[in-house]
C-alpha positions in Angstrom: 79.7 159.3 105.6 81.8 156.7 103.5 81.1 155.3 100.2 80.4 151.7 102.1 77.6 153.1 104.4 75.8 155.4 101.6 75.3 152.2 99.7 74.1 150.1 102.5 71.7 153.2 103.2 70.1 153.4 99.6 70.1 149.2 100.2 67.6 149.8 103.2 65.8 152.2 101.3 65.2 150.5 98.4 63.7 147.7 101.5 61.2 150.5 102.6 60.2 151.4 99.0 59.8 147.9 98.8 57.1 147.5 101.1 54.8 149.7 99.7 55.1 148.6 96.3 53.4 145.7 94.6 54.1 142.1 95.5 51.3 140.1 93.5 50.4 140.5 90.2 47.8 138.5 88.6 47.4 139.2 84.8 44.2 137.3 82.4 43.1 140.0 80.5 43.8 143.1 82.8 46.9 143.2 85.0 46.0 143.5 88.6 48.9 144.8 90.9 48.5 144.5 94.6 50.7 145.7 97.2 50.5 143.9 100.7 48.1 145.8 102.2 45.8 145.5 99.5 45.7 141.9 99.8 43.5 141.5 102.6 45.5 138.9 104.9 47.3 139.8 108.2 50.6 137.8 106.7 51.4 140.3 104.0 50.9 142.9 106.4 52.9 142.0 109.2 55.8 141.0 106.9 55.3 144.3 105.1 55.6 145.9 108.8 59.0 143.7 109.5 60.5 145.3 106.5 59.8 148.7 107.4 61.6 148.1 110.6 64.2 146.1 109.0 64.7 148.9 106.2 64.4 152.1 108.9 67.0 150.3 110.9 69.5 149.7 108.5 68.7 153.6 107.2 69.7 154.1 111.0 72.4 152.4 111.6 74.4 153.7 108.4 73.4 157.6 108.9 73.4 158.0 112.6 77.1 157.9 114.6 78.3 155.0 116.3 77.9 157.3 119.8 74.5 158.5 118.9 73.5 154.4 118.6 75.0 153.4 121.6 73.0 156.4 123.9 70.0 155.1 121.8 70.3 151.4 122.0 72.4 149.2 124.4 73.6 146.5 122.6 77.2 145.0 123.2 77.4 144.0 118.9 75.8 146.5 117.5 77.7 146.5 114.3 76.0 142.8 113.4 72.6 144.4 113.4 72.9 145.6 109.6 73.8 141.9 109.1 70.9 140.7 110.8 68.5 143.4 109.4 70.1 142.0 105.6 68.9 138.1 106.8 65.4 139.4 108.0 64.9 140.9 104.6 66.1 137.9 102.5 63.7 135.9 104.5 60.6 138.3 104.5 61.2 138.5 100.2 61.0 134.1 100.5 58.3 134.3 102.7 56.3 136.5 100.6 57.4 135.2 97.6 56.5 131.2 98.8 52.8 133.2 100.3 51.9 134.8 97.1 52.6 131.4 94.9 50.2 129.4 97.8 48.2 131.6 98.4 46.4 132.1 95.3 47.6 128.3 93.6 50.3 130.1 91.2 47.5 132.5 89.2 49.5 135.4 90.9 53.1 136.1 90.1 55.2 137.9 92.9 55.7 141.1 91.6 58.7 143.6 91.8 58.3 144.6 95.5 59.5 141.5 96.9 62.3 141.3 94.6 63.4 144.8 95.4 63.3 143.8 99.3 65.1 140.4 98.7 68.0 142.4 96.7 68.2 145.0 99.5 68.7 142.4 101.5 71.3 140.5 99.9 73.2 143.9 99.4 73.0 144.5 102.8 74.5 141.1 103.8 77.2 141.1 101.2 78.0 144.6 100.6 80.8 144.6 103.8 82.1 141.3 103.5 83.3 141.9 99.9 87.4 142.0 99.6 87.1 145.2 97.3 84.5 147.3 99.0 86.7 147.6 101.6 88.1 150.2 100.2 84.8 151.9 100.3 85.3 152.8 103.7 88.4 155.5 102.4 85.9 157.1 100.6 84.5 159.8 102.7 81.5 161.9 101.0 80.5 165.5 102.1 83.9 166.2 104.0 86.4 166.7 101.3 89.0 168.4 103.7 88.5 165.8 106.0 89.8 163.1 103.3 92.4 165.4 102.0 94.1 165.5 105.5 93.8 162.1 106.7 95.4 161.5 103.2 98.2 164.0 104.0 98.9 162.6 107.5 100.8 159.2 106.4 103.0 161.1 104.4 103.9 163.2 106.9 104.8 160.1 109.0 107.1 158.5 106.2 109.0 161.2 105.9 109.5 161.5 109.8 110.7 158.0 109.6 113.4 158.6 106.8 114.9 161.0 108.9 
């Protein structure tokens, strides 16, 4: 596993953590924290749902192989779902965020869960499109031999080529 996908994989559970924790908080003179299915309306709910899927799949996409996907699921682009999983969260935490301010006339105060799933999902967009996280992808974690010989190999190769 490389640096690159480790990161995206915490990003998508930090989404899942995000679902189950707090995303309105009303404060007068107690502090009332409610997560979405506290809250008693289907819309928190199903957009609490869409992130689990959203966060599972990105989990999925960065732990399992690129053959084990494909048997799974038969998608010609499959490496634009992480992408697309990133949007879905940016737009669940803007939904929920918009829902929580209308919902109860700005009393309540979105709370940390939806910020946690809109950050997830902002790493998640911008995390491989960055010029110096591509580097991230050298990085290979759990395999140390594996690292050492694929850094062994071009050397090897220049030195053919001087000859």
């Amino acid at each position: 596993m490389t640096l690159k996908k480790l990161l995206l994989t915490i990003a998508g559970a930090i989404a899942v953590l995000g679902a189950f924790l707090p995303w309105a908080a009303v404060t007068f003179f107690i502090s009332v924290r409610l997560n979405p299915f506290q809250m008693g309306e289907p819309l928190p709910i199903i957009l609490a749902i869409l992130t689990l899927v959203c966060g599972v799949a990105s989990i999925l996409l960065n732990v399992l192989k690129e053959k084990q996907i494909k048997n799974i699921i038969k998608i010609k682009n499959i490496e634009k779902l992480p992408l697309f999983a990133g949007i879905a969260l940016v737009a669940i935490a803007v939904i929920a965020f918009i829902y929580v301010k209308a919902s109860t006339s700005g009393v309540a105060n979105a709370s940390f869960g939806i910020w946690l799933i809109g950050l997830a999902g902002v790493a998640t967009i911008v995390l491989p499109y960055l010029k110096n996280v591509k580097a991230l992808d050298k990085v290979v974690l759990g395999q140390p031999e594996k690292a050492e010989k694929k850094a062994e190999k071009p050397a090897k190769k220049e030195t053919a080529k001087k000859k």
